[in-house]
N, C-alpha and C positions, 0 to 999 in steps of 0.2 A: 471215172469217173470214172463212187464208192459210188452211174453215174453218170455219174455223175456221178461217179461215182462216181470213189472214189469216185473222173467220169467216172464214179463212183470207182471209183474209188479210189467216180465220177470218178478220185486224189485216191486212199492206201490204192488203188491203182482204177479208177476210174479217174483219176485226174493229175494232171498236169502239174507239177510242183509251183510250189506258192511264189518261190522266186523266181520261177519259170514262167511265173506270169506277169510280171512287171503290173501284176494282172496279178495273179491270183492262184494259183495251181501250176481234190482234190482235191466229201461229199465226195469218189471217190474214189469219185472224183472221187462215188461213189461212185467220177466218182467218178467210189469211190475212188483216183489213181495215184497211187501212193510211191513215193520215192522213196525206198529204206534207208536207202545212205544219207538221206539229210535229215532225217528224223533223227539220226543219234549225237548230233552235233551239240557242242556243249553250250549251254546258256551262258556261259560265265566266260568263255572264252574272251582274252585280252585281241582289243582290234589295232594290226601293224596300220601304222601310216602307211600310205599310197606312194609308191615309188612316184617320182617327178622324170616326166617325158621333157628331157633340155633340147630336141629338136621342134618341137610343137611352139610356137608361142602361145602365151594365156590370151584367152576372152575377154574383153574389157569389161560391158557389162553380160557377165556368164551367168545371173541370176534371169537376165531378159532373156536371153540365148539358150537355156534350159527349158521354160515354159515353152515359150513359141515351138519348141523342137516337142517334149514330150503331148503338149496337147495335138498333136499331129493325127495322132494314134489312141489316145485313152483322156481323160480328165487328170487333173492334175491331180501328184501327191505329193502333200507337204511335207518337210524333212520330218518333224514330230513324229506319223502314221507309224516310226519303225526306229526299234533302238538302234545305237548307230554301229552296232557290228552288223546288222544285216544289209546293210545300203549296198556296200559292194558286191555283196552275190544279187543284189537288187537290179543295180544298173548295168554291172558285165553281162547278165540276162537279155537285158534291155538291148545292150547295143547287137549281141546274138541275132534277138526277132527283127532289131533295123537292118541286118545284114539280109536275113531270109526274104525280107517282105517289101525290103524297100533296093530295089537293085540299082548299083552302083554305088553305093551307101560306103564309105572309106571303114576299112577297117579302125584308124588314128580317130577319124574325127567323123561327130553324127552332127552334121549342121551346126558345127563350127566348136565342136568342145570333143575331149577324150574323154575315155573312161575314166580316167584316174582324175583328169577337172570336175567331173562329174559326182565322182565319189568325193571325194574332197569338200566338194559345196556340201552334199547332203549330210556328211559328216559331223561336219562343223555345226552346221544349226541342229541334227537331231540328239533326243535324248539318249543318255547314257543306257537308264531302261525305260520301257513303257509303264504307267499310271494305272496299273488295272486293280478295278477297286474288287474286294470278297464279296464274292455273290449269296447274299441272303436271302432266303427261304420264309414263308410265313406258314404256320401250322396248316395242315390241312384236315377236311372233316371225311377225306376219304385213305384207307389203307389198301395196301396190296401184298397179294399172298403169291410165291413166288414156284409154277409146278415146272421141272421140263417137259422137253418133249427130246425124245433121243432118235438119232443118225446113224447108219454104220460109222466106226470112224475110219478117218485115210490117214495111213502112215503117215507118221512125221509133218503131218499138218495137223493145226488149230482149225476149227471153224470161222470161215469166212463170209458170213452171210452180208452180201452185199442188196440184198432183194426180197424181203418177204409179204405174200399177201394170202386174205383168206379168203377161197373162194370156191363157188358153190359147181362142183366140177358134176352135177347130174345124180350124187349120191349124199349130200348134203355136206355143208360145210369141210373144205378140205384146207390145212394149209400147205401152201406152194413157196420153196424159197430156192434161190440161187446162190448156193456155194458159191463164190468166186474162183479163191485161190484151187481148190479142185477140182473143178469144172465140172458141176455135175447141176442136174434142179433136181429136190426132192419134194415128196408128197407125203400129209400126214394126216394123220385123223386128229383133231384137239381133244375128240370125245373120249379115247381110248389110248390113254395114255401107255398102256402095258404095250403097244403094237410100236416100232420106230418108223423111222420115216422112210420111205423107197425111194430108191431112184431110178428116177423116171426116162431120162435124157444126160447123155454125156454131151458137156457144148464149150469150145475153149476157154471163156472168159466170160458167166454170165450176168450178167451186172443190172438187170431188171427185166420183170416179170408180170404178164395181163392176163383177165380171159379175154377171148374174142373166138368168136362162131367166124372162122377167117375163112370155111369152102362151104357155109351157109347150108350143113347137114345137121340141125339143132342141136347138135353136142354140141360143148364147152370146148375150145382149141386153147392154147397156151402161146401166149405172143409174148417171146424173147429178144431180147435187146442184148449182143454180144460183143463183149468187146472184144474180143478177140487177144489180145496182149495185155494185163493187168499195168504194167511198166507203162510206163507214156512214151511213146515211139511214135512219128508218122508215116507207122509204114501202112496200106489199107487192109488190116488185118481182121476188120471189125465185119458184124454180116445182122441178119434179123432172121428170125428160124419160126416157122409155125410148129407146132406141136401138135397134129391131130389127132382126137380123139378117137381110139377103135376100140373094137373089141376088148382086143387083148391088150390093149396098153395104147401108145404115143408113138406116133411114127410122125419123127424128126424132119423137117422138109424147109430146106435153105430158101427165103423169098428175095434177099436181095443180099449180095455180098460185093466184097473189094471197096469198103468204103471203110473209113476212118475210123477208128475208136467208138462204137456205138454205147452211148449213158443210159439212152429212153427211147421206147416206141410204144406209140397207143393206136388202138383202132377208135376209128367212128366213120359213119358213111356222110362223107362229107359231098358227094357230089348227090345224093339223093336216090341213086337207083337201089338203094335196099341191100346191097354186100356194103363188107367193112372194108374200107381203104387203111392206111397205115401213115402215120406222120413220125420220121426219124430224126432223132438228136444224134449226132455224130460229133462225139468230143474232138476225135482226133488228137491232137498235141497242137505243135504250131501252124501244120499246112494242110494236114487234111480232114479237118470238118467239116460237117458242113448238115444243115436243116433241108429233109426230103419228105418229098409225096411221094408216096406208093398207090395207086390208084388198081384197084381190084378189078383188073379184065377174066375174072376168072369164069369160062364158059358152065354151065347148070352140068354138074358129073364131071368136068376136067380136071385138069390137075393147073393145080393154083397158079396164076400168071400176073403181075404186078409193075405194072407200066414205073415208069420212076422222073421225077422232074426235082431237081434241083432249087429249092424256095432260097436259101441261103448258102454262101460259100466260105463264110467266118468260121473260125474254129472255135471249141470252149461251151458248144451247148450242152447241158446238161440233162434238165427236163424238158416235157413238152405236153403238159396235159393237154386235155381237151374241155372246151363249155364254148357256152356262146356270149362270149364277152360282149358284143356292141350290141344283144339285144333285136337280132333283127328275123331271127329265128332259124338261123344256119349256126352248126357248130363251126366254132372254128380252133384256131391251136396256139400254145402259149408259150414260145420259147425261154429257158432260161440259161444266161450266157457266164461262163465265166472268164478267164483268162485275163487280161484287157479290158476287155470288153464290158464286165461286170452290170449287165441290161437285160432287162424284159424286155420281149418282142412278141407281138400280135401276129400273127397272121390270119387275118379276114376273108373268109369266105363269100366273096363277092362275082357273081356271073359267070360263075364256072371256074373261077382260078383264088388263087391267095393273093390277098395284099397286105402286104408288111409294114406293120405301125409300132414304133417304139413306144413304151406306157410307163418306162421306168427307166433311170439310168441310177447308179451307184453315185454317191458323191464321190469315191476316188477307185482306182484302178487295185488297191490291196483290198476291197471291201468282203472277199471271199465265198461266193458264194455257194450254196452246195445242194439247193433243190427247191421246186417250187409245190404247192398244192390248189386247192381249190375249193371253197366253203362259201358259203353266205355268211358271214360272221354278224353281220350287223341288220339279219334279218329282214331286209329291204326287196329280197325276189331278184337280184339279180347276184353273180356269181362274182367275191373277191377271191384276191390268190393272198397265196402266205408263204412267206419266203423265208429259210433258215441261212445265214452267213458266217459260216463259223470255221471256213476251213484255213486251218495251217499247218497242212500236213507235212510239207514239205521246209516249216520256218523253222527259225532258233527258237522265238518267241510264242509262245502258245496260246497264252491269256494275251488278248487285245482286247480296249477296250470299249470296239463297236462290231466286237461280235455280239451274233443274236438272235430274236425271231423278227417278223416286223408284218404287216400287211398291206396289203396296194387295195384302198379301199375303193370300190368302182362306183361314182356319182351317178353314170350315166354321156351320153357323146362321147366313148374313148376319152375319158378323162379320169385318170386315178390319181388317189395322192396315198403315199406311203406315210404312214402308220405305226412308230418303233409300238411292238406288243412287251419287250424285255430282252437283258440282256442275259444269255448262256451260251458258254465257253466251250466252243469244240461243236456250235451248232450245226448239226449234219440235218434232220428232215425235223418238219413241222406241221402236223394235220391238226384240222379242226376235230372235234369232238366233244362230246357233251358229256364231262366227267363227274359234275356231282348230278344229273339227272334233274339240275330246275330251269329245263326248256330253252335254254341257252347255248348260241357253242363257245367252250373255253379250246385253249390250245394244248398239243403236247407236242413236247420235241422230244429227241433223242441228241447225243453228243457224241462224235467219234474222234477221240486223241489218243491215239495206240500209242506212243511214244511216251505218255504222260505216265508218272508214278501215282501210285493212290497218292500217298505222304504228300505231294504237290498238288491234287484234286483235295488234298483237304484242306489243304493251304490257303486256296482260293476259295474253300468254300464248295467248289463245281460238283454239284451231281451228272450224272450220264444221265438220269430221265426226270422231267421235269414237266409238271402241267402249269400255266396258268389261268388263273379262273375270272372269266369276266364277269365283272361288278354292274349293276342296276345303271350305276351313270360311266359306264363305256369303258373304265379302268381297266388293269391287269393285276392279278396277283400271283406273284411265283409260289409253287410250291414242287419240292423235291418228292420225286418219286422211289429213286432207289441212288445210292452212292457206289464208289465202287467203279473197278475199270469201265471208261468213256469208251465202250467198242460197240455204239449201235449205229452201224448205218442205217437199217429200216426198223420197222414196225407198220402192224396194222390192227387194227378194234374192232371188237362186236363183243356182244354180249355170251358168252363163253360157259355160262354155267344156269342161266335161266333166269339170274334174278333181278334183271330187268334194267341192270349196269351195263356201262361199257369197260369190258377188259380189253387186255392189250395182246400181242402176238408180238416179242420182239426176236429181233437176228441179232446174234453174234459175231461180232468180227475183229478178228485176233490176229496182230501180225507181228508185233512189235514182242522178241520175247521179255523177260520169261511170263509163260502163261499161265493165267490161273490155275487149281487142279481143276479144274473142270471147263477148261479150254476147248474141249472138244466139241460141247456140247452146242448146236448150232440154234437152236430156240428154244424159246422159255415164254411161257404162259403167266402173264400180272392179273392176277383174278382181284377185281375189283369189291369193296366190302367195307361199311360207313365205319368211323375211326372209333 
């Protein structure tokens, strides 16, 4: 986790592999966290029958005995969700997490059935392959012109940008991204394309990137989210880094580390005293993630100190923006789960501490999800989220056909209802934005399937960037932005050249070879311009 990366890559190594999740992961997850070795598995591969265990006897009714057992831990999924060669990397997974998490759990049997009962069943009733229809595109009245922006390159790496944003670091618009796989953040100018980008900070694994005034000395600081291991592992290798601004540069300064796989961290001053506190996604893998408060005890001149409380102990978070969802005039934070778990969670800023309100659950445990954001979409004054689901980084199957974007529209009393906005394939992030400029926000995503061929993106139809445009009576309409390898885990917008558009900032993220010839190159500039 691309991550969420993977956790970012959440999944390509922000996240947890997709079969890994019986669940989902991994975005990269984003995120992005990407498994390589099951990325190259064949589609086509012939699936062997399930050896038969003759000590075991069979389940009478093993279709009753299956539910009762899998809704323990996630929502059901029906055999259909998955062509039937992936079942059994599906549920050998499966019984994996029931060994980790549920102790004393038989290796033979998970409340009353085997592996190989288990696969068998889901066998049997699933399809040979998945339905997923060609994704069509409706003309658009906007184009884009395509400039980069250049990087030193690193040996024998591709560019990995699991992280990009543009932001106003004290000398006007700067962009900030984080290499992954090379562990570096760089800094660039968009205005002065002939300069490339610096690096700023060497950091293991950085997998998303803020501003935030974190020692409250009116510079711009840089709040890092590190995973620390790109690979999904639970080992606590993951940490969160301020970056403060001097003089001369960035001086790197660790705020909390030995915690799990970190996807996302935001600042906001949620308890009120005027510093910024920190709220952490911690992908982790299977055991060690988990949703944190950093609360900012930092004394006026000291050196930065960040008390830390434990909100959640579940693994699979992704994002965690910040807004104030319930409306009551305290920010609060917005987790988003993948694994299992596949759920939005609230955390409510109530009298001093968080209280934890679910606002969304997936209909099934493969629904994949890879990042969440935060818009008014529907113009109403208060803050929806928009969720991209598109990760299978780690599957046989690529195209499913409830990947996508979608929105948790907020009525008001913690009550939202999701909202499908369209379906696109390999959906890794999803911002609002106002793309043809009439006062509306339409959406744009990006798509990350490193394992995918073009020849098979054109197959489907799938472009990597996609807007769609919201219609007078509340509609979507897709429209393709660029085609071409699905390697974006981020992007971010502003108006780029003066003319009163929003362009785009997107990241590259290359793992899967062979690489374009110009793999290297880690951002690129979509200057927006009417068709």
């Amino acid at each position: 986790m691309i991550g969420g990366t993977l956790a970012l890559v959440s999944s390509a190594s922000r996240r947890a592999p997709e079969n890994a999740q019986v669940s989902a992961r991994t975005s990269l997850a984003l995120a992005l966290v990407v498994s390589l070795a099951a990325c190259g598995k064949d589609e086509n591969q012939p699936v062997k029958p399930p050896p038969v265990d003759p000590a075991v006897e069979p389940v009478v009714d093993l279709e009753a005995t299956l539910r009762r057992s899998c809704v323990t831990c996630h929502a059901w999924a029906d055999p259909e969700l998955l062509a039937r060669r992936e079942w059994r990397g599906v549920v050998e997974r499966m019984f994996e997490l029931a060994n980790l998490r549920l102790p004393g759990v038989s290796e033979k049997r998970l409340m009353g059935f085997t592996p190989d009962e288990a696969v068998e069943w889901f066998e049997a009733r699933a399809p040979e392959s998945l339905d997923a229809p060609k994704w069509v595109g409706q003309p658009s009245s906007v184009a884009w012109r395509d400039v980069p922006l250049s990087a030193p390159p690193v040996a024998g790496r591709p560019a990995a940008v699991s992280s990009v944003r543009l932001l106003d670091l004290g000398d006007g618009p700067r962009v900030v991204a984080c290499d992954m796989l090379a562990g570096r953040v760089l800094v660039g100018d968009p205005t002065d394309l002939a300069i490339a980008m610096t690096v700023i900070a060497q950091i293991k694994a950085p997998g998303h990137v803020e501003a935030a005034d974190l020692d409250g000395d009116g510079r711009t600081d840089l709040l890092v989210a590190d995973l620390g291991e790109p690979s999904p592992i639970d080992e606590r290798v993951g940490a969160v880094f301020a970056l403060l601004q001097r003089d001369d540069g960035f001086e790197k300064v660790r705020i909390a580390g030995g915690l799990g796989r970190v996807a996302d961290a935001q600042a906001a001053d949620f308890d009120g005293d005027g510093d910024l506190d920190v709220v952490v996604a911690a992908f982790g893998w299977f055991s060690a993630g988990e949703v944190l408060y950093l609360e900012n005890r930092t004394e006026p001149g000291g050196e930065l100190d960040f008390g830390r409380e434990v909100l959640d102990e579940r693994d699979g978070a992704l994002s965690i923006p910040v807004a104030d969802v319930d409306g009551d005039g305290h920010l609060d934070a917005v987790a988003l789960y993948a694994q299992e778990h596949e759920t939005a969670v609230a955390f409510l800023w109530r009298a001093g501490h968080f209280v934890q309100r679910q606002i969304f659950r997936a209909p099934h445990p493969l629904w994949g999800h890879n990042n969440m954001s935060v818009g008014d979409l529907d113009g109403d004054g208060d803050p929806d989220l928009i969720l991209a689901n598109g990760d299978t980084l780690d599957a046989t199957t690529k195209f499913r056909p409830y990947q996508g974007v979608a929105w948790l529209e907020n009525l008001g009393d913690m009550e939202f209802v999701h909202r499908p906005i369209g379906l696109f394939y390999g959906a890794h992030m999803a911002r609002p934005l106002d793309v043809d400029g009439d006062g509306d926000l339409d959406v744009v995503a990006s798509a990350l399937l490193p394992s995918v061929t073009e020849d098979r993106l054109d197959e489907y139809g799938a472009p990597s960037l996609a807007w769609f445009e919201r219609g007078a009576d509340g509609g979507w309409t897709p429209h393709a932005i660029r085609t071409g390898p699905a390697c974006h885990a981020s992007f971010d917008a502003a108006d780029l050249d003066g003319d009163g558009r929003q362009d785009l900032i997107v990241g590259n993220f290359f793992v899967q070879p062979p690489h374009p010839p110009d793999g290297r190159r880690p951002i690129e500039l979509l200057l927006s311009a009417p068709e």
